[in-house]
C-alpha positions as CSV (number, residue, x, y, z in Angstrom):
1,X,-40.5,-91.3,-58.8
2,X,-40.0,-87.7,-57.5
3,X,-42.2,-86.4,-54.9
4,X,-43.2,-82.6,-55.9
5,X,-42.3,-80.4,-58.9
6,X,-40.8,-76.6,-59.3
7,X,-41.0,-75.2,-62.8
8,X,-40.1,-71.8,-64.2
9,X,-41.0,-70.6,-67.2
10,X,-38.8,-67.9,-68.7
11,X,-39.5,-65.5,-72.1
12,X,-37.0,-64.7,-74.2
13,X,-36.5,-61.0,-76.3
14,X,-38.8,-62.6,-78.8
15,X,-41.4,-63.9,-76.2
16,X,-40.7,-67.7,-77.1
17,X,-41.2,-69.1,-73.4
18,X,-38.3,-72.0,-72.2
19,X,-38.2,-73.6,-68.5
20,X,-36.4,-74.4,-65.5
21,X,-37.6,-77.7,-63.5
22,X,-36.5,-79.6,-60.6
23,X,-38.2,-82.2,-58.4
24,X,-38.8,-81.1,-54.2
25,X,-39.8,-83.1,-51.6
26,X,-42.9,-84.2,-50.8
27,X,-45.3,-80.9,-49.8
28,X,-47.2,-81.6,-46.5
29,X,-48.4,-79.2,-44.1
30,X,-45.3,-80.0,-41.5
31,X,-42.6,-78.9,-43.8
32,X,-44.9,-76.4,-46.4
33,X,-43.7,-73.2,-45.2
34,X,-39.8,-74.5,-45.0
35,X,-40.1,-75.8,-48.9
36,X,-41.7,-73.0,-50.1
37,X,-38.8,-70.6,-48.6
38,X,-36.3,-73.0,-49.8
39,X,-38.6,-72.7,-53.5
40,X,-38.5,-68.9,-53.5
41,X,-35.0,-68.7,-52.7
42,X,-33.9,-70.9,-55.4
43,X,-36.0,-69.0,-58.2
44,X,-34.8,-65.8,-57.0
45,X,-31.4,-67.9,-57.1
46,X,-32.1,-69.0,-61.0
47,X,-33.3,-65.4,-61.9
48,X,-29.8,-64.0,-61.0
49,X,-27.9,-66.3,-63.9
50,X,-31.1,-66.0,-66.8
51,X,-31.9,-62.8,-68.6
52,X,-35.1,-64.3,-69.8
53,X,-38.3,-62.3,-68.2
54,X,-40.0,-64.7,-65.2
55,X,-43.5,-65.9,-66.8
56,X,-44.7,-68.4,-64.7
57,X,-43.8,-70.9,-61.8
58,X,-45.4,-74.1,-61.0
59,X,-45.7,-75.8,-57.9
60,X,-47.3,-79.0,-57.0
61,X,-50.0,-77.4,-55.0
62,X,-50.3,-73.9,-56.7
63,X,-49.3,-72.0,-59.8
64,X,-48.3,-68.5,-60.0
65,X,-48.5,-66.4,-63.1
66,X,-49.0,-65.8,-66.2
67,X,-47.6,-62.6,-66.3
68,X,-47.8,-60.9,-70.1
69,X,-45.6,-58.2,-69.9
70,X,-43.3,-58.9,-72.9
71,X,-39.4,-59.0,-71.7
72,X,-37.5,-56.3,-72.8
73,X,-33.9,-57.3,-72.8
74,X,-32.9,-58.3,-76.5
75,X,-30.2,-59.8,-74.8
76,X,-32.5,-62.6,-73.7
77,X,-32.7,-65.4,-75.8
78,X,-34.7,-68.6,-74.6
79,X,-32.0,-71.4,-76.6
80,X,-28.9,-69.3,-74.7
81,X,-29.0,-71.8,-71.4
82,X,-27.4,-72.7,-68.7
83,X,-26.8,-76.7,-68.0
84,X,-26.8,-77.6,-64.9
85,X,-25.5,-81.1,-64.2
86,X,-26.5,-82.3,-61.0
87,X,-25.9,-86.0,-58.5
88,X,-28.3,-88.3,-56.8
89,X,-25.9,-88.0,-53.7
90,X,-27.2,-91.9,-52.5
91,X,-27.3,-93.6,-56.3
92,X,-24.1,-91.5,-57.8
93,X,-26.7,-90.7,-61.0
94,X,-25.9,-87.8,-62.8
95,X,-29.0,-85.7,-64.1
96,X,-29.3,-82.6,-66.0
97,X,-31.8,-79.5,-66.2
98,X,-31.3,-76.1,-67.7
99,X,-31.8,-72.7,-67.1
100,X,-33.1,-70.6,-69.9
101,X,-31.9,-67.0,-71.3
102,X,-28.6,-66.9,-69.5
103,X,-27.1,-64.1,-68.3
104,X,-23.5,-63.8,-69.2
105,X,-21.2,-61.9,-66.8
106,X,-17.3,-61.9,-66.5
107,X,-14.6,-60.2,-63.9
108,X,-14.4,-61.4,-60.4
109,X,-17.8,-61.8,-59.6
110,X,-18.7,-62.9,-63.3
111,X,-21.1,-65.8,-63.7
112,X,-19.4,-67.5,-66.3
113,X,-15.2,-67.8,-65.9
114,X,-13.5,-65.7,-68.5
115,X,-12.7,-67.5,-71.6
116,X,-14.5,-70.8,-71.0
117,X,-18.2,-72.1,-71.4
118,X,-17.7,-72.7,-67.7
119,X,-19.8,-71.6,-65.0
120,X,-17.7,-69.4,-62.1
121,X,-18.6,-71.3,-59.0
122,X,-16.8,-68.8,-56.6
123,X,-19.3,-66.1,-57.5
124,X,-21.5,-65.1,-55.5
125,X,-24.1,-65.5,-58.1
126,X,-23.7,-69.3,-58.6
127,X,-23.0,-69.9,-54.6
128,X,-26.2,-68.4,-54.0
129,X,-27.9,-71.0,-56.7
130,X,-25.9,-73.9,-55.3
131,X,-27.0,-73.2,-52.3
132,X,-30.5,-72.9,-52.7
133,X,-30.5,-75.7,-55.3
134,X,-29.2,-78.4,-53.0
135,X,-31.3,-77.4,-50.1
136,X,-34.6,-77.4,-52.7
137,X,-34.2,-80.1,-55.2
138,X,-33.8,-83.5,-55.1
139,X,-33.5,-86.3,-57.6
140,X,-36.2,-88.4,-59.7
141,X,-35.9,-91.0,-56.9
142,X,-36.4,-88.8,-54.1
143,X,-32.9,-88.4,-52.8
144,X,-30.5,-85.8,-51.9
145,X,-28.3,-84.0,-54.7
146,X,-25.1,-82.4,-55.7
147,X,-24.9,-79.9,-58.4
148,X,-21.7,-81.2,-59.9
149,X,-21.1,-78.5,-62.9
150,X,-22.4,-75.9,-65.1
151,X,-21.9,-74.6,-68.7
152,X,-23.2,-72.1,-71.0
153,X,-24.6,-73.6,-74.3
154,X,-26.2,-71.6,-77.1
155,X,-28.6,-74.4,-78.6
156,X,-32.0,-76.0,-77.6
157,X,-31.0,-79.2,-75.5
């Protein structure tokens, strides 16, 4: 059982929309302004690896969006993800969500390590979304998590 839900939709080139979702803590009016910071920082986080165009985001106690202006980056392409592998840091469970359209980067800031599938965690890209991640997420259960990996894959998962 997970307390609260994040979800980002994303539209590819073509304007097919895919999503990003994590569970958050429970939202009450002690810790609201804290989770929504933590909430914007990881979207602006997960729109720094996806070159899909920001639609929509979903929160348990609001939605924002739709916004219909068509993306514009053919680049973008909503079955191009990134898979996130993440830890339930009290049950050991692994779990997995993806962020659509990725944006592919190399060099020494890259976001994905040259010649590998890999994701380059010493960027300041993917320290940025680790960061904000762990601080906003936590597991179906409720608990504390790890992000553990992170690939690109070109299919729908």
């Amino acid at each position: 059982m997970f307390e609260g839900k994040q979800i980002i939709t994303f539209a590819d080139y073509g304007g097919e929309k895919s999503v990003f979702s994590i569970n958050t803590p429970e939202v009450m009016a002690a810790n609201l302004d804290v989770l929504m910071n933590q909430q914007d920082t990881l979207k602006n986080a997960v729109q720094n690896l996806s070159r899909g165009y920001w639609v929509r985001r979903s929160r348990v106690i609001f939605v924002d969006g739709p916004y219909p202006a068509l993306n514009n980056d053919p680049l973008a392409n909503r079955e191009l993800k990134w898979l996130i592998v993440y830890q339930d840091d009290v049950t050991g469970k692994n779990y997995r969500c993806e962020i659509p359209c990725a944006r592919l980067t190399t060099g020494a800031d890259g976001r994905l390590l040259a010649n590998s599938e890999n994701a380059n965690f010493g960027s300041t890209w993917w320290t940025a979304f680790i960061s904000a991640f762990e601080t906003a997420a936590v597991s179906p259960v409720g608990n504390p998590v790890s992000v553990i990996s992170a690939k690109y894959v070109g299919r729908n998962i």
